[in-house]
C-alpha positions in Angstrom: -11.1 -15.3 3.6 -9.7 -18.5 5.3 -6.6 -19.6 6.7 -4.8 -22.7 5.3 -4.5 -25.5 8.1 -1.0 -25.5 7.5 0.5 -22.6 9.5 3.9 -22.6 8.6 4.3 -23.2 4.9 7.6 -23.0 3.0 8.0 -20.2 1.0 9.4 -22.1 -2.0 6.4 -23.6 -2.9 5.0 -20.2 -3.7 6.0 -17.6 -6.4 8.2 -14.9 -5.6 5.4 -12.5 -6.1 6.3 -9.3 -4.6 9.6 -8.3 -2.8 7.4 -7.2 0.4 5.4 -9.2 2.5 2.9 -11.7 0.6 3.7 -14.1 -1.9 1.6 -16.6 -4.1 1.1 -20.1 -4.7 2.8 -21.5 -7.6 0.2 -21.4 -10.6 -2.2 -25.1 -10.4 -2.5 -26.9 -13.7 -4.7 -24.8 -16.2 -7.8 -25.1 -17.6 -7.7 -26.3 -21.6 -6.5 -23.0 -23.7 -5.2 -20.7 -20.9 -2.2 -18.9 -21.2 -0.7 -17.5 -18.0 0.9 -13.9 -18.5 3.2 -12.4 -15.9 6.0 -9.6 -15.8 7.0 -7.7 -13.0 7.8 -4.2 -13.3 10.0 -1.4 -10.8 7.3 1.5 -9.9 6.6 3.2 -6.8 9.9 2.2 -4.9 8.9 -1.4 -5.1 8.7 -4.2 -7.6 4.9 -4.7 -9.4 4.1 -7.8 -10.4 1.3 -8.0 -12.9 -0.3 -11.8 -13.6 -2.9 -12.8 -16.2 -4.7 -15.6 -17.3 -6.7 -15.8 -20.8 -6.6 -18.4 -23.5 -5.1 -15.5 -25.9 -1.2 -14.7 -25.2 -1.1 -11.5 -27.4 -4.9 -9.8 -26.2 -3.1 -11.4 -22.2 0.2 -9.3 -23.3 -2.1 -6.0 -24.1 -4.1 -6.0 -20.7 -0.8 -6.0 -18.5 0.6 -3.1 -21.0 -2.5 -1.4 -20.2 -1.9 -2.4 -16.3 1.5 -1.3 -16.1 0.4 1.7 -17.7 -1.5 3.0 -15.1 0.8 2.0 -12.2 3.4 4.3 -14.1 1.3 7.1 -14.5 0.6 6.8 -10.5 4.3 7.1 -9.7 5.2 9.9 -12.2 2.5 11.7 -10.6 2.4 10.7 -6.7 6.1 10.2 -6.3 7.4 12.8 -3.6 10.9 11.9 -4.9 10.6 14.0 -7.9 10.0 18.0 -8.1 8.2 17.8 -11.0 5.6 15.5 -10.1 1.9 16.5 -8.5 3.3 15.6 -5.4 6.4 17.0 -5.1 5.1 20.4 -6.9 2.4 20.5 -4.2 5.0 19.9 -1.6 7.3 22.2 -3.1 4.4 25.1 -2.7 3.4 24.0 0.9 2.1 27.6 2.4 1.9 29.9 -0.9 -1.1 29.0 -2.3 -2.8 25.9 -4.8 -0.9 23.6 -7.1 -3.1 22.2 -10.5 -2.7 18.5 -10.6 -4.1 15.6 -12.5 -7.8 14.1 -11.1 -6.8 10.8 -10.4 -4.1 12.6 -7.8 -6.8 14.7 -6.1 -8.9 11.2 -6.2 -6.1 9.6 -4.1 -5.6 12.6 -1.3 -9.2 13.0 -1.2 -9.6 9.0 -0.1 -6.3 9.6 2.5 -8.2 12.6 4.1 -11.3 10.3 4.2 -9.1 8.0 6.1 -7.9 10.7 8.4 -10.8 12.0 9.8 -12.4 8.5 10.2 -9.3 7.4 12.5 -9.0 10.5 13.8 -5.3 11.2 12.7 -4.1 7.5 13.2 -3.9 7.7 9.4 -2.5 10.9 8.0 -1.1 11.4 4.4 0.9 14.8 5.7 3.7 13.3 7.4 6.2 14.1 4.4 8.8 16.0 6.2 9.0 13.9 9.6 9.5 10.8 7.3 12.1 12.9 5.6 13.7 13.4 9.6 13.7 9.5 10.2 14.5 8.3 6.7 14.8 5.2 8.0 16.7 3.7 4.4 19.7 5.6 5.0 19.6 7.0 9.3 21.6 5.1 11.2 20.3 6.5 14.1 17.5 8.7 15.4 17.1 12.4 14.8 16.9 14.3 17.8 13.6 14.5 19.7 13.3 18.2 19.6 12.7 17.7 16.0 10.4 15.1 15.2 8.5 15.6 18.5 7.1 19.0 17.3 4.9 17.3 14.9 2.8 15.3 17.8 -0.7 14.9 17.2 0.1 17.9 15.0 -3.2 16.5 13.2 -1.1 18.0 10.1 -3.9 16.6 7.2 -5.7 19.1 8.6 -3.7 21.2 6.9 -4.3 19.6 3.4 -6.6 21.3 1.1 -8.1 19.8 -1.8 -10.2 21.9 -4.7 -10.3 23.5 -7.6 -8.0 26.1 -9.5 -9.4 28.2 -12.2 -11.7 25.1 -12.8 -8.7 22.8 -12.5 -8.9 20.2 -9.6 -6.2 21.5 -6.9 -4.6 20.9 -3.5 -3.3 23.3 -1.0 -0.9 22.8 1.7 -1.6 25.3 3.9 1.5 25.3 6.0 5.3 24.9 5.4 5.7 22.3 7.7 3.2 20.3 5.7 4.7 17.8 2.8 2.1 14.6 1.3 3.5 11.4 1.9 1.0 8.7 0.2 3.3 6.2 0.7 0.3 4.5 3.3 -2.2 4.7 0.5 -0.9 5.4 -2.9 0.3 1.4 -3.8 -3.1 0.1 -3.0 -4.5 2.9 -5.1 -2.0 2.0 -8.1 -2.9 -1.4 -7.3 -7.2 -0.8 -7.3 -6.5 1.4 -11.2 -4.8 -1.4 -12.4 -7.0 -4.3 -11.8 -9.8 -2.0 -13.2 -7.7 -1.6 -16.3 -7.5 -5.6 -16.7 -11.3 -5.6 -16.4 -12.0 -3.2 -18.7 -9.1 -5.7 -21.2 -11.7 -8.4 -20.2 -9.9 -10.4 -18.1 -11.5 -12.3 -14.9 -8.6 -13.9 -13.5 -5.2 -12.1 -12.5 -2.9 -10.8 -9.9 -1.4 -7.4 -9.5 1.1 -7.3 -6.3 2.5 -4.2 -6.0 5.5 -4.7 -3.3 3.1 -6.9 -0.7 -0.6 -4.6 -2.0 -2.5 -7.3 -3.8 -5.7 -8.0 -4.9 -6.4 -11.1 -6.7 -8.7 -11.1 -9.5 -11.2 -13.9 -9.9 -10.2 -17.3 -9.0 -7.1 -19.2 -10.0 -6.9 -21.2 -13.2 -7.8 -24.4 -11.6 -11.1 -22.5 -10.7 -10.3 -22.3 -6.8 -9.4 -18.9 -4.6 -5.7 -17.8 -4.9 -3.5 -18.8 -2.1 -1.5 -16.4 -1.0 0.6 -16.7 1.7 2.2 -14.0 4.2 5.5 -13.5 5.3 7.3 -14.5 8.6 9.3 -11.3 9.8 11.9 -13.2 11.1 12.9 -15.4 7.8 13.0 -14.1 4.4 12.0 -17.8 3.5 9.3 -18.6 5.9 5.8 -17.7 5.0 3.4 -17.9 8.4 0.2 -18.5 7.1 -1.8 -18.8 4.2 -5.1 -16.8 3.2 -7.6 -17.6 0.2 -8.5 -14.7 -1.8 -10.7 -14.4 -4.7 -12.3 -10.6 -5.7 -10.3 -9.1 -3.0 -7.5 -7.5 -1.5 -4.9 -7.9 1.4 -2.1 -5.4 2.2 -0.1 -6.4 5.0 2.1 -3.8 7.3 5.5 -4.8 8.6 8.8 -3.5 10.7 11.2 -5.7 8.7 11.4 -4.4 5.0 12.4 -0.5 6.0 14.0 -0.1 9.3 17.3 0.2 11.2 19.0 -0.5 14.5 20.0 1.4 16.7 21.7 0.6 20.3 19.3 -2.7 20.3 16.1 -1.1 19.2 14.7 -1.4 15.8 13.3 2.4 14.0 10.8 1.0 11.3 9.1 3.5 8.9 5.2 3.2 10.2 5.3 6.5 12.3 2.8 7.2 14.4 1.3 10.5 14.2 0.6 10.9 18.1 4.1 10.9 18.9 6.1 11.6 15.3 8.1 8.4 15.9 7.7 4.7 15.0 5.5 3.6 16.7 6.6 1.3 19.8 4.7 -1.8 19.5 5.2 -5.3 20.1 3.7 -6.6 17.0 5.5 -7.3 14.1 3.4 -7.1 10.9 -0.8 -7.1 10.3 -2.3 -7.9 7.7 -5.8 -6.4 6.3 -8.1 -7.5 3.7 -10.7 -5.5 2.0 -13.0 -4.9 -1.0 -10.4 -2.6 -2.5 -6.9 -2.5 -2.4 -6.3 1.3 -1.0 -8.3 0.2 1.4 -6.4 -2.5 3.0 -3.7 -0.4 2.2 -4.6 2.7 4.4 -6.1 0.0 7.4 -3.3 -1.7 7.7 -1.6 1.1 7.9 -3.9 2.4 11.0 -4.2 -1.6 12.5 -0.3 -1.6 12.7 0.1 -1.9 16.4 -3.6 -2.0 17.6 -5.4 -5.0 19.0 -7.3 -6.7 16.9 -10.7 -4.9 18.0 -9.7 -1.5 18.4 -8.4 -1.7 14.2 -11.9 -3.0 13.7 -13.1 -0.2 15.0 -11.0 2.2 13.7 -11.3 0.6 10.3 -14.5 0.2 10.7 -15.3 3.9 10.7 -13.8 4.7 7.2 -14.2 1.2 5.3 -16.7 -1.7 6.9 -15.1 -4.1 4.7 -11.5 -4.0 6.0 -10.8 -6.3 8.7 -7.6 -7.7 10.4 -7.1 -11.2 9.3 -3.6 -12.2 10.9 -1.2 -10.4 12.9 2.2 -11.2 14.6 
């Protein structure tokens, strides 16, 4: 991964792929015979964005059904939004016992408590009901301290049980207080099942962005890495820099997409679990890259606000391939 000479880019010469924080280069000149295929999808409180290159439109058309397929099935069945799905009948149980659930959902919490023991809490998928105290899309101010405090360095994924049930894979809340959140984790997971789908379709050269978690697939149709540029926080239009990618993924973190102010300070929606608050940094967004997508996913949610060397090493611990590649 390399950054473009050219540090401040303008954001119309890329695509508008992704509402979040990364956005590609405007497709190069194919090769003879390829089609470009791309539709962009609402799943997982974000827009998806699904792009494929392969001489045949309609067999092109069948591998991004079979992508967006999967990213659906992911929100149906992480989504703490809804009662009814793994998450939110898991949540709904928290303290009385295990909840049956599909494997791939057990899959995805197993990989977040992975995460959580190797940075030692920094990442923890059990923050459900303090993100439910800031809800930072609708507060317009902060909930009082005597509530959110109570969950610092709670260490609450401690709490999270994952098994089986009558031969059934299963996970336990063990507490009340407890309630998944995979909102650090789950996009980059939908994102990882998806570009697996377009393999198994055949296809070598795509893009799957799923609200700023993207892994690019192959090179670009002009046989060269993707460029892929990342957002300035302070312009909707400015990109900062630009990355080549090719067989890999970069998630970037950010305080601009879901926050609000309050009496001059901005309240974004990375909490940090030592203190059950946003956490107070300087740093505007990071960005990670990594083999997979759920993991940049998770690392940049555990680099937000670190130097660059202590994320290495706290990445380092749960995936050696994620690294911090650009922050600001």
């Amino acid at each position: 991964m390399t950054q473009s000479a050219n540090n401040h880019p303008n954001r119309r010469d890329f695509l508008a792929l992704g509402v979040g924080a990364l956005a590609v280069s405007a497709v190069p000149l194919l090769r003879r015979r390829d089609q470009v295929i791309r539709r962009t999808i609402p799943v997982m409180g974000t827009m998806a964005e699904i792009t494929v290159v392969h001489p045949d439109r309609s067999w092109g058309h069948r591998a991004v059904d079979a992508a967006a397929e999967r990213l659906q099935y992911l929100h149906r069945t992480l989504t703490r939004y809804e009662t009814t799905s793994d998450v939110g009948r898991v949540n709904g149980a928290a303290g009385r016992g295990p909840v049956t659930v599909a494997p791939s959902t057990v899959a995805v919490v197993d990989a977040s408590l992975r995460w959580a023991r190797a940075t030692e809490g920094r990442f923890d998928p059990a923050l459900g009901r303090v993100v439910d105290l800031w809800d930072v899309t609708e507060a317009s101010g902060p909930p009082p301290s005597g509530e959110w405090g109570r969950f610092a360095r709670a260490g609450l994924f401690r709490l999270v049980e994952t098994g089986r049930d009558g031969g059934a894979p299963a996970i336990q809340l063990l507490d009340s207080t407890v309630a998944l959140d995979l909102g650090g984790i789950g996009k980059g997971y939908g994102v990882d099942l998806a570009v697996d789908a377009l393999r198994d379709w055949g296809i070598t050269s795509g893009l799957v962005n799923v609200g700023g978690d993207l892994y690019a697939l192959g090179p670009s149709p002009d046989g060269n890495p993707w460029t892929v540029g990342v957002r300035d926080p302070d312009s909707t239009d400015g990109v900062l820099t630009t990355l080549a990618a090719e067989d890999q993924a970069i998630a970037t973190s950010g305080d601009y997409v879901r926050y609000f102010q309050h009496r001059g300070q901005r309240y974004h929606h990375l909490l940090d679990p030592d203190t059950g608050a946003p956490r107070e940094t300087e740093a505007r967004s990071v960005t990670v890259t990594a083999a997979t997508c759920l993991a940049a996913d998770a690392g940049a949610t555990v680099a937000f606000g670190l130097s660059d060397a202590e994320a290495a090493s706290r990445m380092g611990v749960a995936d050696p391939s994620a690294r911090v590649v650009h922050s600001a």
